[in-house]
KOLTOR-443171 format. One record per residue (C-alpha): x, y, z; residue in one letter. Coordinates in steps of 0.5 Angstrom, whole numbers, plus 500, padded with zeros to 3 digits. Example, Ala and Ser with C-alpha at 12.3 -4.5 7.8 and 13.67 -1.06 7.14 Angstrom:
! KOLTOR-443171
525491516a527498514s
END
This chain:
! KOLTOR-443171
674510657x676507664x677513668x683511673x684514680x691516682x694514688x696520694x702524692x708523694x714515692x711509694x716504698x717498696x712493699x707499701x701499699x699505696x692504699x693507706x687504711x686499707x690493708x685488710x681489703x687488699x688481703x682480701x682481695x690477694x685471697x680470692x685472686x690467689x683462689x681464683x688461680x685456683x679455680x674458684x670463681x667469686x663476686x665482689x661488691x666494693x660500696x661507700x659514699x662518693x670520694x671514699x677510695x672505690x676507684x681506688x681500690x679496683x685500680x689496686x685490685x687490677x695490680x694485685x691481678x697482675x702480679x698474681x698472673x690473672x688477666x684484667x679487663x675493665x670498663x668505667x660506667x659514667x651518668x653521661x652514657x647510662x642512656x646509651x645501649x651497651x656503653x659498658x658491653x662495649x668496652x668489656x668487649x674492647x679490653x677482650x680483644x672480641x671486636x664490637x658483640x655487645x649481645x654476646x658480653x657473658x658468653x664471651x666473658x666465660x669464653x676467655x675465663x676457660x683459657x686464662x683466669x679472668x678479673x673482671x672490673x666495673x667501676x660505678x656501677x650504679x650508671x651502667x646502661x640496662x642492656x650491660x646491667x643485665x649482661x652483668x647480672x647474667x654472668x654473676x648467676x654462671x659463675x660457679x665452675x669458671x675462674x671468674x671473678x666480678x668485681x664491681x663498684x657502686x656509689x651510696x648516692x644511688x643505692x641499687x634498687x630490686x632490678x638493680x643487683x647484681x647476685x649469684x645463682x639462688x641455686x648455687x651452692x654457697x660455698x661454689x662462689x666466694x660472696x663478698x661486699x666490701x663497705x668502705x669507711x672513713x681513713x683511721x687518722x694514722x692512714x691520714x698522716x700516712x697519706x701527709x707524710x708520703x706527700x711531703x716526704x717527711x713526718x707530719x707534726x701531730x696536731x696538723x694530722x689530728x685536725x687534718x683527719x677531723x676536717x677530712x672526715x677520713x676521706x680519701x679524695x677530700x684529703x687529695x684535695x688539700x694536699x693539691x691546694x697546699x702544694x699550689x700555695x706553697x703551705x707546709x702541714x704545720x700548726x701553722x696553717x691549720x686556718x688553711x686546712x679548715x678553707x681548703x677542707x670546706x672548699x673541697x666537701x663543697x665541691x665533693x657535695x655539688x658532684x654528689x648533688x649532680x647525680x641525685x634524683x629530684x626526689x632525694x633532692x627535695x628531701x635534702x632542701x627539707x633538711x637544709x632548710x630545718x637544720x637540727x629540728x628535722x624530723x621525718x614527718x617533717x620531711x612527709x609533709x613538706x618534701x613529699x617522696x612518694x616513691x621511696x617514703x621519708x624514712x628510705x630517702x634518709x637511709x639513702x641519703x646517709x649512704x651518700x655521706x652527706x647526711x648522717x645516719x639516724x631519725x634526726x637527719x643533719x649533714x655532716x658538713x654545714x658547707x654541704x647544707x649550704x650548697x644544697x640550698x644555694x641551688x635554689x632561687x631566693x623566692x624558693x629558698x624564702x618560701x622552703x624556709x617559710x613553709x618549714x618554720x609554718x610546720x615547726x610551730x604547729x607541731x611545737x618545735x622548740x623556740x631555738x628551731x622556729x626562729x632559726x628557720x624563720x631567719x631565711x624565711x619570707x615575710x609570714x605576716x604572723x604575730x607568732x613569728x614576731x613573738x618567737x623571734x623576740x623570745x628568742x632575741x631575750x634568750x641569746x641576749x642572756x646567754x650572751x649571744x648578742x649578735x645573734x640576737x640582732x638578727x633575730x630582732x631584725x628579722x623580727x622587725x621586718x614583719x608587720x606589728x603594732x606601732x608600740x610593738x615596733x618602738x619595743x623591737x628598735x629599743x631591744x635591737x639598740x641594746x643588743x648592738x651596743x657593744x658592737x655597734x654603738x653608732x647603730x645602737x643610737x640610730x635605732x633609737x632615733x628610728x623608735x622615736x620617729x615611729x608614727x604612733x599613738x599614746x599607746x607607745x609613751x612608755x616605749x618612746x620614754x626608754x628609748x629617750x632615756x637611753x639615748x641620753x645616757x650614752x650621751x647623744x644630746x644633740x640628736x636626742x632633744x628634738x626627737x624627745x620634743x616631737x614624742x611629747x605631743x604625741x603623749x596625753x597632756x599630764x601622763x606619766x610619759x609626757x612628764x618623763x620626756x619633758x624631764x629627758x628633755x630638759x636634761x638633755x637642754x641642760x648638758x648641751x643647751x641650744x643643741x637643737x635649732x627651734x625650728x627642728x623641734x616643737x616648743x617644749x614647756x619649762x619646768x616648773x620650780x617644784x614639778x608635781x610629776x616625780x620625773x620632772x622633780x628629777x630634772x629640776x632637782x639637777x637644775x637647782x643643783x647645777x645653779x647652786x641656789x637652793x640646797x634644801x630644795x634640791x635635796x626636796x625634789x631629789x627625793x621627791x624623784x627616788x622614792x618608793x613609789x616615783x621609782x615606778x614612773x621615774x626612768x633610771x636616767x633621771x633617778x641618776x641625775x637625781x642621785x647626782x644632785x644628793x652628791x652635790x649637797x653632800x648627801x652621799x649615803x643616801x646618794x650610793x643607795x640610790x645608785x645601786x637600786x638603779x644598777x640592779x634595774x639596769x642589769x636587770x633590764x640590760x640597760x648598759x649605757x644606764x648602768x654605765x652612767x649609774x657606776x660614773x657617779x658613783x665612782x664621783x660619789x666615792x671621790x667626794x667621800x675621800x675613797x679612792x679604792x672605791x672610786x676605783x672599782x666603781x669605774x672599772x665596772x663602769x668600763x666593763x659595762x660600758x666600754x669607752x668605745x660606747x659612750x657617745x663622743x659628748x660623755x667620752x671626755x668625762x670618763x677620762x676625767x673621771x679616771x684622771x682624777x682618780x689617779x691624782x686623789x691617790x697621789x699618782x700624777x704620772x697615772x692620772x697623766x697617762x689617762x688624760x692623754x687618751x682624751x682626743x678632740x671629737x667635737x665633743x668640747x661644749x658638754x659638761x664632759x669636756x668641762x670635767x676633763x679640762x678641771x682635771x687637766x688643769x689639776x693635774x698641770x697644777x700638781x706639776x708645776x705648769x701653771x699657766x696651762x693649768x690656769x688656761x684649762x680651768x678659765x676655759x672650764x668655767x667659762x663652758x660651765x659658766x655659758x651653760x649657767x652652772x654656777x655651784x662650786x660643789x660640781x668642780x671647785x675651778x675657781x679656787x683651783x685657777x686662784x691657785x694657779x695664779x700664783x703665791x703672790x700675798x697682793x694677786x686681787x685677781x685670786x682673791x676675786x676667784x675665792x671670794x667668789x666661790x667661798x660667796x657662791x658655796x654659802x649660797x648653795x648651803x652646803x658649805x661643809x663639803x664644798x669648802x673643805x673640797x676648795x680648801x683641799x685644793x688650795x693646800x695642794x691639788x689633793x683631796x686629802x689636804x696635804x699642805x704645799x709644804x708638808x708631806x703628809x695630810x693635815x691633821x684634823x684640827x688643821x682641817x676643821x679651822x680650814x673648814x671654820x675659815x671657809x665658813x666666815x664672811x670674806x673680806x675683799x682685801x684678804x689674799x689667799x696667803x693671808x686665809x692660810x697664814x702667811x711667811x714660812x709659817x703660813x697654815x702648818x699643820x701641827x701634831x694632833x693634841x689631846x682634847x684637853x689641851x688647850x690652844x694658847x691664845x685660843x678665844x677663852x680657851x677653848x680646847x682643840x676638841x670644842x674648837x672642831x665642834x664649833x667649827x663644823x656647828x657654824x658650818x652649819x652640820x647637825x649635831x649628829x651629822x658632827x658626831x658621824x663625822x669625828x666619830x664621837x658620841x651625840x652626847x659629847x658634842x652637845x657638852x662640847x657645844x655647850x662649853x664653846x657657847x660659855x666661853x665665847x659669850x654667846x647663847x647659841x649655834x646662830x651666833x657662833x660663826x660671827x663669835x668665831x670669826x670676830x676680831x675680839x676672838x680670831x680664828x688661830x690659824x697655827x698651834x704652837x
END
């Protein structure tokens, strides 16, 4: 039986053609029917890939026949029947009415062309039986003299080989039959959108047609396709629906291509997998060595298979459709598919394929066993990961990890796959890490072991850090650089979250020493002292014992930001920030986000203590960029928080640092040092809005987390003035006097008074770090503030309250107006001027002479005269004395100017 193609859905207006794109092969045709009425013969042969509109056009060439009184037989070559002797004959004979002769096909062809104008149609041509083959290509050689016209069809899919054509007599005069082969290309997107509008029945909106042309590739049964699939699902050709179009359109070239596979030969087949297998790196020679067409040769299967319309024409083969290289491959068995993969990746590397070509391939490969695949596919990985491509480097790096390697090798592919998922997949990211910890290895893998420690303790994993680290120590050499760096991890994990780790999960690890020979342990010890609070020359020593030119190159950037953070805590926050931005070039360097994330948080704290709150502000937008709050590990969430709260609130925006510190949740994350920052900056906030019971509760909580993991210094978080405060105004409250007592004794026992003092006592005139005083609406002068700092300097006495250190009444600690340096205070112990006042307060506070001249912007010079005229009028000979001088009852401290 014919089988017959349909025109597109939708009415067809009279004296259209229901053939859109195709006007001038039907003028054609009209021609040659018009001479065929005539008298002169003529042999057609329509040829394009499958689904291009054959069928189509010698339905519409049968009409144009009969409209133009030329009688029509027909007949459908199929693969099943092409091994069936006459199949085509047959039907030929059937539509003549001639009965079953299927030897005498020609002469009973010309037989019928003498009575009446003959059309003879046959549709895939490229199945018909040898028998009926050679009865066509018989009647084709007698066509001159006879009103005969042959029309045929065939499939680029099987072009016809030299037995195969189908010509007129070589003798024949040219011009005694007309000689035509219509190639069928692509539908123009105007013919597209013709189609679309018949099928709705209304115009198509313009950017619906140019997207559906682009999916089709101007097909014609693609395109009949997504018309049907729309219409089974109710879709309009709207902007809307062109997620729709881009499914339906691949779902079709997906069932177009399994046809077209159908009724390839194994040989074109094989050719096909080569090409699927490589992708763009395909070349002929590739194709000769691995898919071997003996038979045709590597160039002629190309040409053939571009007629197809699968792939497209050229020396680099690709498919038109990835969909299509998809299928071809689908057809194979996993073994086959790894082992084509493998076979083609072997080739690509021998003959300098480029790296992007190779690890492509090697991505559906089996296991090669090949330390240049590993090499490759981590180039590769680096490439992606640059060009941010991240996931696609993970899958390299997995694929990579699936080979056999070194054991180092290994930990460097877990650490380089962490970092590649982060973004994606923070959980995984630590999980590999984890994984490169617990690789089996010897000494040789210590510098690996000590990147992947460190970054899993600065994402904030503690917990499952500590005894992972303390299993890597014994496998490092006792007092190498990588034993000394995960010790220093070690026991700065121990010190976020101490007894995180049962004893029996974890060999026992060596205490630091006090003063560690190993620049990365001094890192460790450095933070340590500086959480205790009890030694800031020491802390400062070791701090910079771990960031020095040299340690730099042993010391991992983790601890040299633990470092960086303990010169934040004694106040030393220029040398602290240039630090900091070393590690920060390193980390984006290396793409060490979750270092360069914890670089920028202190940072951004660094900018806070110095009173820089737009600073602070672009150092922990950065932080987000780098490291997203969806990245840090539940135990750091929480300080981030803090840190943007607080940021807030030193701007003066209680609402802001409110809205922030709503988005901190309960994750049982609550006993690190983050959480303990977030409950100091919830109970500031409450403060500053008149809850202090909540704010009392959150800063007693704070402490005692801090307190439980032994960090007594109030340079971290001033909690105990701000819960003093909490307390309440009351001039009698022992228990707020207790609360500044203590921390005033603790702050002159880290020996950084000066910046943390002047922190406290900010808090206690009103939450903020500008000191604004709780009556006063703007900050407090600079005279104001350097008594405060003289104040917190002075030995305490228990019976003084904090109304009593700020003065007490209405009157208490108001700010006055700023005074020239030559006015004198009234009552001043030997009046002394303002200017010398500020001088002596900051040299009892225990500043250097040039650190005071930095500080209130004058000359060296003027503060040593300064100096010297306080030391004459307060009868002393030098700095020693000078705190007792100030703070004696012969000479008080004025506390308000009049």
């Amino acid at each position: 039986m014919r089988r017959t193609t349909t025109a597109p859905p939708g009415n067809v207006p009279d004296g259209m053609s229901p053939l859109p794109g195709r006007r001038d092969e039907e003028d054609l045709l009209n021609s040659l029917l018009s001479a065929l009425r005539r008298g002169r013969p003529a042999l057609v042969g329509v040829h394009g890939p499958p689904g291009i509109g054959r069928s189509a056009l010698l339905d519409r060439a049968a009409a144009l026949a009969e409209r133009a009184g030329v009688r029509t037989v027909a007949a459908q070559a199929c693969r099943e029947e092409t091994d069936l002797p006459h199949g085509v004959a047959e039907q030929l004979h059937a539509a003549l009415g001639t009965g079953r002769q299927p030897a005498d096909l020609c002469r009973a062809l010309l037989a019928a062309a003498r009575e009446q104008p003959l059309l003879v149609v046959v549709d895939d041509v490229q199945w018909a039986d040898t028998p009926s083959l050679r009865a066509l290509q018989a009647l084709a050689r007698r066509l001159a003299g006879t009103s005969l016209m042959l029309l045929t069809a065939r499939s680029d899919a099987l072009p016809p080989g030299p037995d195969d054509r189908i010509e007129p007599c070589p003798l024949t005069d040219g011009h005694a039959v007309a000689r035509h082969t219509l190639d069928l290309g692509p539908l123009a997107q105007d013919a597209v959108g013709e189609i679309l509008a018949r099928a709705w029945g209304t115009a198509v909106d313009p950017g619906f047609r140019e997207a559906a042309a682009q999916a089709v590739e101007g097909n014609p049964a693609v395109l009949r396709s997504v018309v049907r699939r729309f219409g089974r699902h109710g879709w309009r050709p709207w902007v809307d629906h062109l997620p729709h179009l881009t499914d339906s359109a691949a779902e079709a070239v997906r069932e177009r291509t399994l046809r077209t596979l159908a009724m390839l030969p194994e040989e074109l087949l094989d050719v096909l997998r080569v090409v699927a297998a490589a992708g763009e790196d395909c070349s002929t020679g590739m194709i000769a060595s691995l898919a071997e067409p003996r038979t045709t040769g590597a160039a002629r299967a190309l040409t053939l298979l571009s007629g197809t319309g699968l792939l497209t024409p050229g020396p680099r083969p690709a498919f038109r459709e990835p969909k299509a290289a998809e299928a071809v491959l689908a057809r194979l068995s996993t073994e086959r598919r790894e082992e084509l993969h493998a076979r083609a990746a072997d080739w690509a590397h021998r003959w300098a394929v480029p790296d992007s070509g190779v690890a492509r391939m090697l991505l559906g490969a089996r296991v090669l066993g090949a330390a240049w695949a590993v090499d490759v596919l981590r180039r590769e990985a680096a490439r992606c990961r640059l060009a941010g491509k991240r996931a696609a480097a993970a899958r390299l790096l997995q694929r990579a990890l699936r080979e056999p390697m070194p054991p180092p090798l290994r930990v460097r592919l877990l650490t380089e796959l962490s970092a590649a998922v982060l973004l994606s997949e923070p959980e995984a990211a630590d999980r590999h890490l984890r994984q490169a910890l617990l690789v089996p290895a010897d000494a040789g893998a210590g510098p690996f072991w000590v990147r992947a420690a460190e970054l899993l303790v600065a994402r904030g994993d503690v917990v499952a850090a500590q005894p992972l680290i303390a299993q890597c120590i014994g496998r490092t050499e006792p007092g190498s650089a990588d034993r000394a760096a995960l010790r220093a991890l070690y026991w700065l994990a121990e010190q976020s979250q101490p007894e995180a780790a049962h004893e029996l999960d974890r060999p026992p690890v060596d205490e630091l020493p006090e003063l560690p020979e190993q620049p990365a342990e001094a890192a460790a010890a450095a933070w340590r002292t500086a959480l205790l609070g009890r030694d800031v020359t020491r802390a400062r020593q070791l701090a910079r014992a771990a960031l020095g030119p040299e340690a730099r190159q042993v010391v991992p950037p983790t601890l040299q930001v633990a470092a960086c953070h303990a010169l934040v805590l004694s106040g030393d926050f220029a040398e602290a920030r240039a630090a900091l931005d070393r590690v920060l070039v390193y980390a984006e360097h290396t793409d060490s986000r979750a270092v360069a994330g914890l670089a920028l948080l202190v940072a951004g704290l660094t900018e806070l203590r110095r009173e820089r709150p737009e600073a602070a502000t672009v150092a922990l937008a950065r932080a987000q960029e780098v490291m997203p709050p969806h990245c840090w590990h539940p135990l750091m969430t929480p300080g981030l928080v803090a840190l943007m709260a607080l940021r807030c609130l030193e701007r003066g925006d209680r609402a802001a640092a409110e809205r922030s510190l709503a988005l901190a949740r309960p994750t049982g994350a609550e006993g690190g040092l983050a959480w303990a920052y977030l409950l100091y900056t919830r109970g500031r906030v409450r403060l500053a809005g008149g809850q202090r019971e909540e704010a009392l509760a959150d800063l007693l909580e704070c402490g005692r987390l801090l307190l439980a993991r032994r960090v007594t210094n109030p340079a971290l978080l001033p909690w105990r003035s701000a819960a003093a405060l909490a307390h309440g105004p009351a001039p009698d409250c022992p228990v707020a006097a207790g609360l500044l007592a203590e921390e005033r004794r603790l702050a002159l026992a880290w020996g950084a008074p000066g910046v943390v003092t002047e922190s406290l006592l900010g808090t206690l005139t009103g939450g903020r770090l500008h000191h604004t005083h709780p009556d006063a609406g703007a900050p407090a002068s600079w005279q104001y503030r350097q008594a405060l700092v003289a104040l917190g300097t002075a030995p305490f006495s228990g019976h003084r309250t904090i109304d009593s250190l700020l003065g007490s009444g209405a009157t208490a600690a108001r700010p006055a107006p700023a005074k020239p340096p030559a006015a004198r205070v009234p009552g001043s112990p030997h009046g002394l001027t303002d200017a010398e006042l500020r001088v002596a307060a900051l040299a009892a506070d225990g500043m250097a002479n040039r650190a005071i001249a930095a500080e209130l912007q004058v000359t060296l010079r003027t503060v040593e005269l300064h100096l010297t005229k306080a030391y004459r009028k307060l009868g002393i000979r030098g700095r020693p004395q000078l705190a007792t001088a100030l703070d004696s009852p012969e000479h008080p401290l004025p506390m308000e100017h009049s």
